[in-house]
N, C-alpha and C positions, 0 to 999 in steps of 0.2 A: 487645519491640522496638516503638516508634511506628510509628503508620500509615504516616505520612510515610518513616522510616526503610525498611516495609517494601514501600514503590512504589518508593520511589528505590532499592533492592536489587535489586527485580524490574526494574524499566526497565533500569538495568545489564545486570543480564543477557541480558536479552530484545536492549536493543542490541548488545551483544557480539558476540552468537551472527547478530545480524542483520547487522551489519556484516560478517561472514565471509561470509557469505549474498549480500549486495551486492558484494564484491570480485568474487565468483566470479563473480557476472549478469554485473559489468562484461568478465571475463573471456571471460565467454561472449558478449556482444554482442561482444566486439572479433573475435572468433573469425567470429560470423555478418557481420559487416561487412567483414572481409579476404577471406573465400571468396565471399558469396554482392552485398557493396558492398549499392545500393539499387535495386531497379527492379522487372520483372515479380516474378520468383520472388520477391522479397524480400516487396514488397507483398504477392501472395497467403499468403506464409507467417503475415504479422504479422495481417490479417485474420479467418484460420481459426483462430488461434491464440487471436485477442483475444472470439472466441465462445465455448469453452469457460472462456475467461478472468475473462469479462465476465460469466456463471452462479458462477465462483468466489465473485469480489467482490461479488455480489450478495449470495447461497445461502447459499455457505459461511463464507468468513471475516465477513461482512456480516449478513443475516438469521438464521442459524442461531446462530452465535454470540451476538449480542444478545439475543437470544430464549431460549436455552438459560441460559446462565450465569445467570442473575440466575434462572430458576426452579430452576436447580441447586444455586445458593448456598442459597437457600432451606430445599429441601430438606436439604440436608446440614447445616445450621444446626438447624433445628424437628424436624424427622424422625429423622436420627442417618444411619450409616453402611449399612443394609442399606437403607433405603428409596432413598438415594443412589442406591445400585449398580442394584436394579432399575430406578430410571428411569433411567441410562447406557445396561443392557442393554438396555430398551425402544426409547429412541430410536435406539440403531446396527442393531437391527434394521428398524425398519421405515423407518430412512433407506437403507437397503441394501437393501430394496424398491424406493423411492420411486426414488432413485437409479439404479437396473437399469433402470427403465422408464423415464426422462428420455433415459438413455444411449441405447439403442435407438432413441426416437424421434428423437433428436437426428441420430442416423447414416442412419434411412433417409429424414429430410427436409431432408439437410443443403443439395441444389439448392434446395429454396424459399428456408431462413435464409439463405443465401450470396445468395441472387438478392434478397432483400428488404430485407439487409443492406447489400450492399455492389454497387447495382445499376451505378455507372459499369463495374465489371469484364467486364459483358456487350457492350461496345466493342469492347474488343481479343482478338485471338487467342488459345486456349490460358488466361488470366490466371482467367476464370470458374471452367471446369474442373479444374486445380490445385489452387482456391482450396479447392472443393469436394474432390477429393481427399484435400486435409491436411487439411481439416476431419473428415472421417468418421476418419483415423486418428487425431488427438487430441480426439475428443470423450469418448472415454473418460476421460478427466482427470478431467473433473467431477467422474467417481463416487467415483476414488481422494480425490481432495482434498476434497469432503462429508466424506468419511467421517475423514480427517486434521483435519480442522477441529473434530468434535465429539468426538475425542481431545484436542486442544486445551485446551477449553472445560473437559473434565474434568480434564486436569493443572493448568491455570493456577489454577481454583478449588484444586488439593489446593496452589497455588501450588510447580508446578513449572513451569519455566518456560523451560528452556533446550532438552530436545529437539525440542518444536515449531519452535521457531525455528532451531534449527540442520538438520533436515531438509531445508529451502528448499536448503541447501548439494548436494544430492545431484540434485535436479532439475538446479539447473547443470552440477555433473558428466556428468551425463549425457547432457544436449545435447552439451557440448563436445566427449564422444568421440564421440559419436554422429556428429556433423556431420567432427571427424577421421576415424573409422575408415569410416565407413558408408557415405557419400557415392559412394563409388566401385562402391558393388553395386547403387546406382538408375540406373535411366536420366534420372530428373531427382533429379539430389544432394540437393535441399534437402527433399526426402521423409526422409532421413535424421534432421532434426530433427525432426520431426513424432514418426519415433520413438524418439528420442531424450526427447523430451513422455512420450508413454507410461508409459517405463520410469522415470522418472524419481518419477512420479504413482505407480507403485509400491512404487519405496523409499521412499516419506515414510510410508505406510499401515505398511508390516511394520516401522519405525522405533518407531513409538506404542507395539505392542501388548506387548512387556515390561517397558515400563517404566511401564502401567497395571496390569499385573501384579503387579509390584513393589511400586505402591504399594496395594493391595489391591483394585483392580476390574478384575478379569479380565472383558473383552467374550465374552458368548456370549448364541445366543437368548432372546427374550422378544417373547410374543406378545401382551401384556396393553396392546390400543394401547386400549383403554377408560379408562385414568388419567385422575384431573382435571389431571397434571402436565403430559401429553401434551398435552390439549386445551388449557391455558393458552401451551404451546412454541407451537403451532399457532398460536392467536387473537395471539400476540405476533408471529409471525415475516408474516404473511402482508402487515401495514402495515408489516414492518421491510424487505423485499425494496427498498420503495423509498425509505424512510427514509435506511436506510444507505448505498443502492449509490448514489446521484443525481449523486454525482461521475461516480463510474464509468458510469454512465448519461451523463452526458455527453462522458465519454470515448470513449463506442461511438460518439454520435451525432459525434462530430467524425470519427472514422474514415470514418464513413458519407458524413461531408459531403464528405473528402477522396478521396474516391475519383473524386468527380467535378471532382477539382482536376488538374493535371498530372500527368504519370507520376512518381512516388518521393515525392508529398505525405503518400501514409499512411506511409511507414517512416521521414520527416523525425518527423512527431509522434510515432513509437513509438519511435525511438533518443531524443526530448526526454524522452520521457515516463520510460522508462527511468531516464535521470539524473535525470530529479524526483524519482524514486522513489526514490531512494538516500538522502537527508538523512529523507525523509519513512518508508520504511521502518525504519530505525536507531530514528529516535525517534519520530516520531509515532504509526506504532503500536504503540512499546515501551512508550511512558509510556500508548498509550489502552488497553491489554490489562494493565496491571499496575494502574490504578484502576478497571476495570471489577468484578474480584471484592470487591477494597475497597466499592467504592460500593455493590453490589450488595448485599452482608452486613450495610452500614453499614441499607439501609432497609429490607429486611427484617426485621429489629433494631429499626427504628423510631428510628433514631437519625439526625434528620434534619441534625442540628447537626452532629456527624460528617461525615455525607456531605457536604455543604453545603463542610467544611474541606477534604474531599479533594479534591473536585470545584475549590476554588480553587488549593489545591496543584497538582492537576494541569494545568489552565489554565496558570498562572505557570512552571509548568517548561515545559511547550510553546511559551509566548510567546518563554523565555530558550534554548532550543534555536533555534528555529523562524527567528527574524529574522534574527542573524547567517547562518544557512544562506542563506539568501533572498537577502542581500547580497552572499555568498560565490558564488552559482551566480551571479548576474547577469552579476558583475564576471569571472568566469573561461568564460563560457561557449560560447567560442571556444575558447582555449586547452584547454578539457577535451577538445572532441571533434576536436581537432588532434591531442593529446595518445595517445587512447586510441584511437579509431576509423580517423583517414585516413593511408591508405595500401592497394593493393591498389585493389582496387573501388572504394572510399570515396575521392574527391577533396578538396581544397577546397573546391569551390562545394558539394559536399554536406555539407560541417562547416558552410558557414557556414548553410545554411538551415535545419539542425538545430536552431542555436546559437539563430538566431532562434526558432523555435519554445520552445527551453527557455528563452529570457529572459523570455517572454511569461506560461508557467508558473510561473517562479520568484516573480512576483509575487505571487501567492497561496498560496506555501507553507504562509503561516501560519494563512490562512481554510481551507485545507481542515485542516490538523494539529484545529484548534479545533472544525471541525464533528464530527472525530471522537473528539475527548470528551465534546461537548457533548449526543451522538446518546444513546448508551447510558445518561446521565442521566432521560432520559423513560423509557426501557423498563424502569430500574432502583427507578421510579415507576408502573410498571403503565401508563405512557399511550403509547401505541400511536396516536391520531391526530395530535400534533402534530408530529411530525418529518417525518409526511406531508405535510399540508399547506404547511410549509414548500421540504420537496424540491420537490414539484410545482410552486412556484412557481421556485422556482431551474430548474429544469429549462424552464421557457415562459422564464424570461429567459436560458438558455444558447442555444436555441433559435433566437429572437430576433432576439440577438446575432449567433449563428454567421451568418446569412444577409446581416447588415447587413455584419459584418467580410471576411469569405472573400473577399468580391470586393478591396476597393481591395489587402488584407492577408493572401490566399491562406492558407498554413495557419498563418500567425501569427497571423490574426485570427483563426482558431478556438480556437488556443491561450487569446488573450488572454479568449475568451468564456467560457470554462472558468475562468477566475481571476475576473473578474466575476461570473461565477455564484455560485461557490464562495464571493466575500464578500458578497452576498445572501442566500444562507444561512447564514450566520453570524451575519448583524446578526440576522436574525428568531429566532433559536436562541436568540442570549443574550438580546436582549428578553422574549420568550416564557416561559423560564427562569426568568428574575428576577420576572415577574407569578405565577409557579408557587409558586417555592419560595422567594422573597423574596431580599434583597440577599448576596452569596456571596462577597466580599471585591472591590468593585469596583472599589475606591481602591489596593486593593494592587496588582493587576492593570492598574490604566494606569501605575501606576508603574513594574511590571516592563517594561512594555512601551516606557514612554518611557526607561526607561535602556536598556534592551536594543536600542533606535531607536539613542542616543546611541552607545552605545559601539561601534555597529554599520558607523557612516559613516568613523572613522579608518582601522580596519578595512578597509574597503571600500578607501578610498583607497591605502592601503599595499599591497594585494593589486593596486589595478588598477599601481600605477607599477611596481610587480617585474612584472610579466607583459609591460609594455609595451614590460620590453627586449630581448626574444626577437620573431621573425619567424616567425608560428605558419601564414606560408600555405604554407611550404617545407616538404617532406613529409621524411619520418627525423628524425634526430637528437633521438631518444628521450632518450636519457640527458641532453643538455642540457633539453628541455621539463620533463620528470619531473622533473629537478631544481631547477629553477627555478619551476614549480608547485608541489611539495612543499613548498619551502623557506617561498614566498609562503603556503599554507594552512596551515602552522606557526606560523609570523611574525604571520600574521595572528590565528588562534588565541589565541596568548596576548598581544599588543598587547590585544583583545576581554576576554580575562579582566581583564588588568590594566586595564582602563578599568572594567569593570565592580563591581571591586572596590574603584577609588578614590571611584566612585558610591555604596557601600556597597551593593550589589544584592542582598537577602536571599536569592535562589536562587545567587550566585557563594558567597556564605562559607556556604551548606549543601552546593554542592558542594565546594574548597577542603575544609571537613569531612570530608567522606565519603572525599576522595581522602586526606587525613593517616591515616585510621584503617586502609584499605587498605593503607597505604603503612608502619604500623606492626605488623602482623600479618604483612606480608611478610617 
């Protein structure tokens, strides 16, 4: 099977299982938005939440990942299979260490992180103290989710690829009952998602370890943290923490900024953010998790031509997912969280200042999907300070930004600073890139992009005039919006393909492909 063949396989899958994974968030925000709407509790909950969160995306799916994979590939490539597994058992050992003691610390200093974090909370009554509460009961997430991330990193290299991503599914579940059943044995309800976080963080952990089993690396001790494979995970992950997470890094600092914005400014940005995450989780990190063990093998291998192809491959399917999405949240982003969220708690004027926030975001869909292909290219190259240098500057102009915007543009303009940022680092990624490892198909690539532009705007338009004939500030009548949104992201759907194919778009006729030969095996 081709390379190409065997990402676009894996993306598949990875979206699939993540798109199940997505319904259910959405499920579960709607669930957190009908019971708890937006305000103190909600605020403090999204805050305490986005600190164990916010070490995920750093730690785990972020630094450890980049870092691990690509000395893993290595290994399992040069080495063979038993050297593999000792460095697996190695590293889940002493991240289960490392982890215990982050957790701890984290739970008896949760008053400072909350107080440093998210200092407008110290205002109002009660909001601080909560915040802090939920925080010490899901700070233990971190540990479970480390430790599911370099489960991860191990199946996706033996390229498996669906359990990790379909795990995500049971974290939801588990809030949802949680917040259903539980609520009523707290004195304040929304403790119940807190543990509902928990439990959740621990069905993803006892999800992995069979099916590591299975495939021949059973996890148990190993004390041998002297490796040079160790010491290279290390010397990799420790520039990768800010490499990779700098988004996210500026997603904490907008929380941060929003605290000191009106009451319900942080849980406007985390239900936007939420919906960002949806087109971006599906695929952006399905297509960047299905070329990272590709690229990773490819330069180990020494096969820089290879990589080089992948790395454009993957790009190009990102640009042809990524833009249509873009066009697609802007123009519906009203309509979504009329749709999905208000009612209950959740008003109107709280859909629409969502809305705003996720229009602000959707701009950059496709600057951050790019930065994270473009990240694990360095590390797949043993270079570890240029994705630095780059973050940090994106980070002084998210920054910047955030303090210029907030005021005239409250938490839109922190939004919009965050999409600004995000194509700041981008432009200097792929320049950077291109001076490394020379030209990586760049012609093809504005190609894909300027049809993907083109066939994106009809698109757009057809989606915005079906929306526009529903009256989305009246609250109920579900089945008319759903249906009428549905029908619109369908319609608009394939209008996009077929425009894209009368363009001759080389990523629509290798999808179109893929989809015939599924559709003949069926």
């Amino acid at each position: 099977m081709s390379e190409k063949r065997n990402i676009a396989r894996a993306a598949g899958i990875l979206g699939s299982a993540t798109m199940l994974s997505r319904i259910m968030g959405m499920v579960r925000d709607m669930v957190i938005s009908r019971l708890f709407g937006a305000g103190l509790a909600t605020d403090a909950f999204f805050a305490a939440f986005q600190i164990p969160n916010m070490l995920r995306r750093f730690f785990a799916e972020g630094a450890l990942t980049a870092a691990f994979v690509p000395t893993f590939s290595s290994t399992l490539s040069q080495r063979g299979d038993e050297k593999a597994r000792e460095l697996a058992n190695t590293c889940f050992t002493l991240l289960t260490i490392v982890m215990a003691a982050i957790t701890l610390a984290g739970i008896l200093l949760s008053p400072v992180i909350v107080g440093l974090m998210f200092p407008g909370f110290k205002a109002e009554p009660g909001k601080f103290e909560l915040a802090v509460l939920l925080n010490r009961l899901m700070f233990p997430y971190i540990f479970f989710i480390s430790l599911v991330a370099l489960c991860m990193g191990v199946l996706n290299t033996l390229r498996h690829f669906f359990t990790p991503a379909i795990s995500t599914v049971f974290l939801n579940i588990s809030m949802i009952l949680a917040a259903l059943c539980l609520r009523g044995f707290f004195e304040l309800p929304i403790t119940a998602l807190a543990v509902g976080v928990l439990i959740g963080g621990c069905i993803q952990l006892v999800m992995q370890l069979p099916v590591l089993w299975s495939k021949g690396f059973p996890l148990k001790p190993n004390f041998n943290f002297s490796s040079p494979e160790i010491r290279s995970i290390a010397l990799l992950m420790l520039p990768s923490v800010f490499g990779v997470g700098v988004y996210y890094l500026n997603i904490t600092v907008s929380a941060i900024l929003a605290s000191l914005l009106p009451q319900g400014s942080v849980s406007f940005l985390f239900y936007a953010q939420r919906l960002f995450e949806f087109p971006q989780g599906i695929f952006t990190v399905s297509v960047a998790q299905a070329v990272l063990p590709s690229m990773s093998r490819q330069a180990a291998e020494g096969d820089i031509d290879g990589m080089k192809e992948t790395l454009s491959f993957g790009v190009r399917l990102t640009l042809f997912i990524t833009i249509p999405a873009m066009a697609g949240l802007m123009v519906c982003s009203t309509p979504i969280f009329s749709l999905i969220f208000m009612g209950g708690a959740f008003d109107y004027a709280t859909a629409v200042s969502s809305a705003t926030a996720l229009l602000y975001y959707s701009l950059g869909l496709s600057f951050v999907a790019l930065t994270r292909v473009l990240v694990p290219v360095f590390y797949a190259l043993k270079d570890t300070k240029t994705p630095v240098y780059t973050a940090l500057m994106a980070f002084i102009v998210n920054l910047c930004l955030s303090l210029l915007l907030m005021g005239p543009l409250k938490h839109g303009g922190l939004a919009l600073a965050t999409t600004l940022s995000a194509f700041c680092n981008m432009l200097m990624l792929l320049w950077l890139l291109r001076l490394k490892i020379g030209s990586f198909g760049g012609n093809r690539i504005m190609t894909t992009a300027l049809k993907s532009a083109a066939a994106s705007i009809p698109m757009a338009a057809a989606v915005w005039y079906s929306c526009s004939l529903v009256d989305w500030s009246q609250s109920g009548h579900k089945l008319l919006k759903g249906s009428v949104l549905g029908v619109s992201i369908v319609c608009g759907s394939a209008l996009y393909m077929l425009t894209v194919k009368l363009l001759r778009s080389e990523e629509a006729i290798e999808a179109l492909s893929l989809l015939r030969r599924k559709l003949k095996r069926g």
